[in-house]
C-alpha positions in Angstrom: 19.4 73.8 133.6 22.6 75.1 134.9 24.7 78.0 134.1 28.7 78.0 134.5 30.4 81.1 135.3 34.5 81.3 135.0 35.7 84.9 135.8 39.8 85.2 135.4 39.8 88.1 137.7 37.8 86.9 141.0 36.9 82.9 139.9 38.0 80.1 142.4 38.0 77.0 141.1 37.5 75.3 144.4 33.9 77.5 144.2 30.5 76.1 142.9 31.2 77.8 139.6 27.2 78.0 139.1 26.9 81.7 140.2 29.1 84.5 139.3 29.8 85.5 142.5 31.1 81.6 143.0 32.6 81.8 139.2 35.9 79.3 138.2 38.8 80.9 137.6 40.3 78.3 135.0 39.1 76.9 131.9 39.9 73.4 132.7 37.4 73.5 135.5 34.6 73.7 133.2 35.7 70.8 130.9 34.6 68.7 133.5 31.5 70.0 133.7 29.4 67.7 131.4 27.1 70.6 130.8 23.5 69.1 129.3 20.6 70.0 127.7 20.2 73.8 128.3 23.4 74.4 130.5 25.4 77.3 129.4 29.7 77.8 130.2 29.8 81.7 130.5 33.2 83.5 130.2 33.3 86.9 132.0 33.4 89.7 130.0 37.2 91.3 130.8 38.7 88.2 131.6 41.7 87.2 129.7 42.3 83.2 129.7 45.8 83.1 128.9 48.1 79.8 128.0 44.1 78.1 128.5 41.8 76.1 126.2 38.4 74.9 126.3 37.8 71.5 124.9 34.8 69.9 125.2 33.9 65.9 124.3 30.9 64.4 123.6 29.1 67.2 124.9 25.4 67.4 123.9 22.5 69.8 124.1 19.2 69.3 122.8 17.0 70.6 120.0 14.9 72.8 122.0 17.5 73.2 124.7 21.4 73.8 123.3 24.2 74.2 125.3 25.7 77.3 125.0 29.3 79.3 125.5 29.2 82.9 126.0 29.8 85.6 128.1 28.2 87.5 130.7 28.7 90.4 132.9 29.1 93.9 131.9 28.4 94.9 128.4 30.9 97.8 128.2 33.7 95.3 128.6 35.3 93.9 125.7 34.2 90.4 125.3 36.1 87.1 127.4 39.6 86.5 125.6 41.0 82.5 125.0 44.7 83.2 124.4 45.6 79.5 124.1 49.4 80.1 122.7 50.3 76.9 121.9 48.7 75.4 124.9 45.3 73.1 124.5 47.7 70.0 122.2 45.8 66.8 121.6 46.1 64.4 118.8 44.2 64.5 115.4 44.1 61.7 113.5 42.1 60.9 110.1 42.6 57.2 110.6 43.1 57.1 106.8 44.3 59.1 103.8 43.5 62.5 102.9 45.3 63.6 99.5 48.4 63.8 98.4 51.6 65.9 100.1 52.4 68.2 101.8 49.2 67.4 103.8 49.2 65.1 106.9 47.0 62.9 108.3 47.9 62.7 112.1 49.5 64.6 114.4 49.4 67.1 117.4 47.3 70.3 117.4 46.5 73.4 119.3 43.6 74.2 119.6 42.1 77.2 122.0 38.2 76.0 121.7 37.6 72.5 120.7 34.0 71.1 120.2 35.0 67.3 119.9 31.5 64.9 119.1 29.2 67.6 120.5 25.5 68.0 119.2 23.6 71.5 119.3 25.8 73.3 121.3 25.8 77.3 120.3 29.1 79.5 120.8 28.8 83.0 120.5 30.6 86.3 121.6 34.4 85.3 122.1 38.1 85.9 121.8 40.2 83.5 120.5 43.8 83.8 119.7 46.0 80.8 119.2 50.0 82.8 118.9 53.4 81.5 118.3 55.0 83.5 121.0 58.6 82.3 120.2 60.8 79.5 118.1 61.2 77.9 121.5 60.6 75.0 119.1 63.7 75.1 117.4 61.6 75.8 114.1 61.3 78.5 112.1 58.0 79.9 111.4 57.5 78.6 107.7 59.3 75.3 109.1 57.0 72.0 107.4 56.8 70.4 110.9 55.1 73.3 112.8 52.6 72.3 114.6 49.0 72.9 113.3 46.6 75.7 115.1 43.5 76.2 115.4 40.8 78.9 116.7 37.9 76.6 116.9 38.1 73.2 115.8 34.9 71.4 115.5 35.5 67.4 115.4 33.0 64.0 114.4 34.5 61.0 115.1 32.9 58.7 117.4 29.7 59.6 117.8 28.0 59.4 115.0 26.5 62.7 113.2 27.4 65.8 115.2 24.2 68.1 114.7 23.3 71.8 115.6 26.7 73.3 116.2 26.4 77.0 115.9 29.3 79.7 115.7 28.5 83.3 115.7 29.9 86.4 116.2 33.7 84.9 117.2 36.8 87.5 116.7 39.5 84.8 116.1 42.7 86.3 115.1 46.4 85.9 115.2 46.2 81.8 114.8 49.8 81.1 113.8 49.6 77.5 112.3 51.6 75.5 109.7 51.2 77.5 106.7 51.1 74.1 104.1 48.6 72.0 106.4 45.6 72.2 104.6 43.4 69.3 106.0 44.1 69.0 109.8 42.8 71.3 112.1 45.0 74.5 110.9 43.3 77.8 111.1 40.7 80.4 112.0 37.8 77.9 112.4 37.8 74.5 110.8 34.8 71.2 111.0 36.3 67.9 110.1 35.0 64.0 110.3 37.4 61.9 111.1 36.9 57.9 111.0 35.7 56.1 114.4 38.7 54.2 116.3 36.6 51.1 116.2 36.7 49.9 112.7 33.3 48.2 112.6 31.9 51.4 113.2 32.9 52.8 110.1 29.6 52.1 108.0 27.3 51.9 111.2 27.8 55.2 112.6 29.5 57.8 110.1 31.1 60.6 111.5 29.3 63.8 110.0 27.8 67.0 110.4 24.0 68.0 110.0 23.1 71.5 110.1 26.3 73.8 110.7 26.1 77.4 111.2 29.1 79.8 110.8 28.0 83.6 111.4 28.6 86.9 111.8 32.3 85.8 112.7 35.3 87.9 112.3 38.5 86.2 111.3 42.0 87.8 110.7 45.7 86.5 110.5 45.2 82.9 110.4 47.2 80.1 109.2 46.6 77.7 107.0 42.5 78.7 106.5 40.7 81.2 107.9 37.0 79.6 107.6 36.7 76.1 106.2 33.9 73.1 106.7 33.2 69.8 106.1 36.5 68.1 105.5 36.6 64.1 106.0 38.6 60.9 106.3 35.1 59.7 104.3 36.6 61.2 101.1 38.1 57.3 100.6 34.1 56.2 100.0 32.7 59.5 98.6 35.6 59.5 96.1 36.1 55.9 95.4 39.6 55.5 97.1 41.9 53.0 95.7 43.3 50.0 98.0 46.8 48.4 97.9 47.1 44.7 98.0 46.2 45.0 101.8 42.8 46.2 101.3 44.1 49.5 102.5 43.2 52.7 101.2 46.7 53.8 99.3 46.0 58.2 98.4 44.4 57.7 95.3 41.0 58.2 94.2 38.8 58.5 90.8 36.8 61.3 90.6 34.6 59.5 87.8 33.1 62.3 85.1 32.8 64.5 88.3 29.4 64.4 89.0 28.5 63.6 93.0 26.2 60.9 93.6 23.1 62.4 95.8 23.2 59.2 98.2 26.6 59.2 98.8 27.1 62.8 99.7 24.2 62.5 101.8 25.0 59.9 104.0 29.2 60.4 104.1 29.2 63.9 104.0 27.8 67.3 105.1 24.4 68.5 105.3 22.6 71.5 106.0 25.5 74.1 106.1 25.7 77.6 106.0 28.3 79.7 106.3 26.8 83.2 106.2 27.7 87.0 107.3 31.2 86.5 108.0 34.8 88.3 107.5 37.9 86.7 106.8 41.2 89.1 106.8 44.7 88.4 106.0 44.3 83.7 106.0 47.6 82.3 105.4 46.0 80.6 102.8 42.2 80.2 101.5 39.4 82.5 103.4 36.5 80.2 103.2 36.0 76.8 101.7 33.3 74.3 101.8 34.3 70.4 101.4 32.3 67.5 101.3 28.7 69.4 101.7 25.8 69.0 99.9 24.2 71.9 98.7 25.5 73.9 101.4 24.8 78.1 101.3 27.7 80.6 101.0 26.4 84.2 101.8 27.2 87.8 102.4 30.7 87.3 103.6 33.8 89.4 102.6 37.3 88.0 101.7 39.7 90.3 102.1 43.6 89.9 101.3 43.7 85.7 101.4 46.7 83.9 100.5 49.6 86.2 102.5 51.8 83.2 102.6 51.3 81.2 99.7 54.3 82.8 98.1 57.5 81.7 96.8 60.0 83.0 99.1 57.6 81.9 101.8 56.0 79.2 101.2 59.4 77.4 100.5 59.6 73.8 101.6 57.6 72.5 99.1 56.0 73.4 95.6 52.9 71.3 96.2 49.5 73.2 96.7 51.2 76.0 97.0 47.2 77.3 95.5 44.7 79.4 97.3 41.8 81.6 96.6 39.5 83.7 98.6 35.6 81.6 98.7 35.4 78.6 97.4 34.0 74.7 97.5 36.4 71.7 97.2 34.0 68.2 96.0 30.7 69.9 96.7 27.0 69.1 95.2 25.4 72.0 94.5 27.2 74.5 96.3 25.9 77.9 96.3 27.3 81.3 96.6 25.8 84.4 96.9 26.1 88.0 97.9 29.7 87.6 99.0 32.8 89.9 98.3 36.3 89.4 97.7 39.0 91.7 97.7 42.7 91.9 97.1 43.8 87.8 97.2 47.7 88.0 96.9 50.2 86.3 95.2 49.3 85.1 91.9 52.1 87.0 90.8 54.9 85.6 93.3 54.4 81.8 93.0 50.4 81.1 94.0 49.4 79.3 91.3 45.7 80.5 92.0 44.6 84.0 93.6 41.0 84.4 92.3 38.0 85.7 94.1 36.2 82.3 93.1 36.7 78.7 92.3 34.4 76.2 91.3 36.7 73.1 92.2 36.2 69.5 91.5 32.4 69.9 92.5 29.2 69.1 91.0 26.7 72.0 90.2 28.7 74.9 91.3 26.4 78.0 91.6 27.9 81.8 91.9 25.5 84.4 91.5 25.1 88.1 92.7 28.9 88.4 94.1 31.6 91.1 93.8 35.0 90.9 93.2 38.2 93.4 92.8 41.3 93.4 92.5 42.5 89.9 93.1 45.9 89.0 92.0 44.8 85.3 89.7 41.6 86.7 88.3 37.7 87.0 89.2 36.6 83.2 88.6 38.7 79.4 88.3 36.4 76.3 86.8 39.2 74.1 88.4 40.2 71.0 85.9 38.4 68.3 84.3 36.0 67.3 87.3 34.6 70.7 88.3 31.3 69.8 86.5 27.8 72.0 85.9 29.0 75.2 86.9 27.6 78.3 86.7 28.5 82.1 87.5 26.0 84.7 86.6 24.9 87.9 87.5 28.6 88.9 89.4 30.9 91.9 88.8 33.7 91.7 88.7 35.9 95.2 88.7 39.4 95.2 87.6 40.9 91.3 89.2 43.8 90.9 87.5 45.6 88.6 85.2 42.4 87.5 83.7 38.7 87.2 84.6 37.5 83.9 83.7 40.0 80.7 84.2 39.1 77.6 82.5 42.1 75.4 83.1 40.9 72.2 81.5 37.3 72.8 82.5 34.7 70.7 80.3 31.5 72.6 80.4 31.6 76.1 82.2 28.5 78.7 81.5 29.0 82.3 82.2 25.9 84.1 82.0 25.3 87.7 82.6 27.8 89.2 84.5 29.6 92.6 84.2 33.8 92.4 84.0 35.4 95.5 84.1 38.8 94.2 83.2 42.1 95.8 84.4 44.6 97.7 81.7 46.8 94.9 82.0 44.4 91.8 82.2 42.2 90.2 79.8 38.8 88.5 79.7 40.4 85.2 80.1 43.0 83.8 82.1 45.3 83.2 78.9 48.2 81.3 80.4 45.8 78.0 80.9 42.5 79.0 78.5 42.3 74.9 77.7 39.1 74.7 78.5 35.6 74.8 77.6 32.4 77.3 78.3 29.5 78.9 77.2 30.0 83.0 77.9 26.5 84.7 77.1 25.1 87.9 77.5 28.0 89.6 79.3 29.3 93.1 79.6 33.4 93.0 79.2 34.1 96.7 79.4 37.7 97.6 79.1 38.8 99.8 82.0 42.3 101.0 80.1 42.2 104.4 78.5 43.6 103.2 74.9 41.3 100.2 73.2 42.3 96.6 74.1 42.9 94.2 71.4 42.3 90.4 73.2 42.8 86.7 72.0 39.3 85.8 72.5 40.0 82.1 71.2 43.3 81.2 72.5 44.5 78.1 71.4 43.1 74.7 73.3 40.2 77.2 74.1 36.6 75.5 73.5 34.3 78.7 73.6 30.9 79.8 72.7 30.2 83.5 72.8 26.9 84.4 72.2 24.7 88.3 72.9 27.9 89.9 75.0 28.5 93.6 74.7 32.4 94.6 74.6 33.3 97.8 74.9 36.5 99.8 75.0 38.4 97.1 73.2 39.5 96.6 69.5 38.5 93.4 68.8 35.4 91.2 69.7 34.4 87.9 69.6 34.6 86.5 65.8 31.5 84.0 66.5 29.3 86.7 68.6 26.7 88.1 66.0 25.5 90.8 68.7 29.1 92.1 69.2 30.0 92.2 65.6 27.0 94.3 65.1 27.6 97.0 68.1 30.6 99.0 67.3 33.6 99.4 69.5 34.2 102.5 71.6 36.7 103.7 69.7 34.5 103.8 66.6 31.1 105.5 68.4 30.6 109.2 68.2 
């Protein structure tokens, strides 16, 4: 087992690099070192790697023995700093459709710390910034063609499953991507598959992730994502992808009923992730998504302020997905989330045609339970359209989120179960705008935070709802078809 040291201050690179009083002074030094099984790369505490990146390819530890990228030195010194500005450009490339526009499917990225086909390698305890110093570019910063950023970019491709990649305890802030990208590498942290180069190796060895870990990380002022995992170019088997008269895939897929076949997800898409502990501040866009995963766990992170640019006199160069929301999963099975917060996502009111806390989105078996919410511009919870099936949000509270607290837009079979909304004077219990949808809501509390009672549409038209044991108070009307709250009187009738 060897150890790497790379010190900015005193490093050489013409030294042995395996003490650190013979440390590297650059990051490129230690790409070449085809660490192994149990080899660390250890930033000096201090040291500030500015213009570098770190990218790393096919890089692989073991189970018992990970390779690992850290610091070391003094303790009292803030922890090493990757200020890749711009620098650290390769090529991404899907090597096949991804969904519809704005969204590319190729092109060049910077990334400060790239883990490219690497297997149980742990990264803890860094710095990562990833700025646009100046429009040296010719481009203005909300240009379409910026080029996509990232903080970490974790990337499957060629080797088969990538396994055992850990991130913990990163500070990765001021990542100044393309703010409409959402599916190349264009954020905080982001984990993608990719198809192999060689085509027969499409089927023989898929590009996936087995057991991903994203902790204890804090993540601020990134563009387009802030936290987001499992994205792949194996969306055109998972989701049936339609072919032209070529054989090749052409964008378009059916989504069947919805439901997620257990096999499929299995073997095309992610397993065994856990996103847990983490804080997201001020993304351009979404704060943490999980795509493609099955059964992944969602826990004890907090969303704060998500969605900055996805505004109208910002994000201008296009209307598409100009959506966001603060925790969510995109074509999940049996995603669950739990013991998270989110606070404050912007917008809903200046063009982002989303801005809740939560959104159970074209998955299968959706699960929120015991997660707070406040304040957020487009509502507490979205059931997103026809193909979000089995979802369920219980025990949550949801204090004051605006516009409305429960969004079924289209949604055939939402249950809300359990849950306190306090709703804001000038909200309702439902999103009313887009209330097409169906759900069962029982045994709520919808408590009416105005100071004068609130009379509500309850069953707005195209609605499909079934109210049953709720308690309502502070508001002048209740459900028609909930015995329990025609039986308890309203506030404004109680002594």
């Amino acid at each position: 087992m060897t150890d790497y040291f790379i010190s900015s201050t005193h490093g050489d690179d013409s030294a042995a690099g395996t003490s650190p009083t013979t440390a590297w002074r650059t990051l490129a030094r230690a790409a070449g070192a085809a660490p192994g099984p149990g080899d660390a790369i250890l930033l000096e505490r201090g040291s500030r790697f500015d213009g570098e990146a770190l990218h790393l390819d096919g890089v692989s530890g073991s189970a018992q023995q990970p390779v690992t990228i850290g610091g070391y030195g003094d303790p009292e010194l803030p922890p090493p700093l990757i200020a890749c500005d711009g620098n650290g450009r390769w090529f991404e490339d899907y090597r096949a459709p991804i969904g519809g526009s704005p969204h590319r499917s190729s092109g060049t990225v910077s990334t400060a710390l790239l883990l490219r086909d690497c297997s149980y390698v742990h990264v803890h305890d860094l710095e990562i910034t990833n700025r646009r110093i100046d429009d040296a570019d010719g481009l203005a910063y909300n240009d379409l063609d910026v080029m996509d950023r990232t903080g970490v970019a974790v990337i499957a491709e060629n080797g088969g499953t990538s396994r055992n990649i850990s991130l913990e305890r990163l500070f990765v802030h001021d990542v100044h991507g393309n703010i409409y990208d959402k599916h190349m590498a264009n954020g905080g942290i982001y984990v993608i598959a990719h198809l192999p180069a060689d085509p027969a190796r499409v089927e023989t060895d898929v590009a996936r992730f087995d057991d991903i870990r994203i902790a204890d990380n804090i993540v601020r002022d990134t563009s387009r994502w802030g936290i987001a995992v499992g994205y792949t170019a194996y969306l055109n088997i998972i989701d049936r992808g339609g072919r032209d008269a070529d054989g090749n895939w052409d964008n378009t897929y059916d989504y069947g009923d919805g439901t997620i076949d257990d096999e499929t997800i299995r073997r095309y898409g992610a397993t065994n992730v856990v996103v847990e502990g983490n804080l997201v501040e001020r993304a351009g866009g979404d704060a943490i998504t999980v795509m493609y995963c099955d059964r992944p766990l969602v826990r004890h992170n907090v969303a704060r302020e998500a969605a900055k640019d996805i505004r109208r006199d910002v994000y201008t160069a296009t209307d598409n997905d100009r959506v966001a929301a603060a925790i969510w999963p995109w074509r999940c099975k049996h995603a669950l989330f739990e013991y998270n917060e989110a606070y404050d996502t912007l917008n809903a009111d200046r063009g982002n045609g989303d801005g809740q806390a939560w959104d159970a989105d074209f998955g299968d078996g959706t699960e929120y339970r015991y997660n707070y919410s406040r304040n957020n511009s487009g509502g507490c919870v979205m059931f997103c359209n026809e193909k979000a099936v089995r979802s369920t949000f219980h025990h949550n509270v949801s204090d004051r989120d605006l516009m409305g607290a429960i969004d079924i837009p289209r949604n055939p079979d939402a249950t809300v179960a359990h849950n306190t909304f306090i709703i804001a004077e000038d909200a309702d219990p439902l999103r009313l705008d887009r209330a097409d949808g169906a759900a069962v809501v029982e045994g709520n509390t919808f408590i009416n935070a105005g100071r004068e009672p609130k009379r509500t549409d309850w069953h707005p038209e195209g609605a499909r709802i079934t109210y049953s044991d709720n308690v309502v108070i502070g508001f002048a009307n209740a459900p028609e078809d909930d015995a329990a709250t025609r039986e308890r009187p309203s506030r404004d009738n109680q002594c």
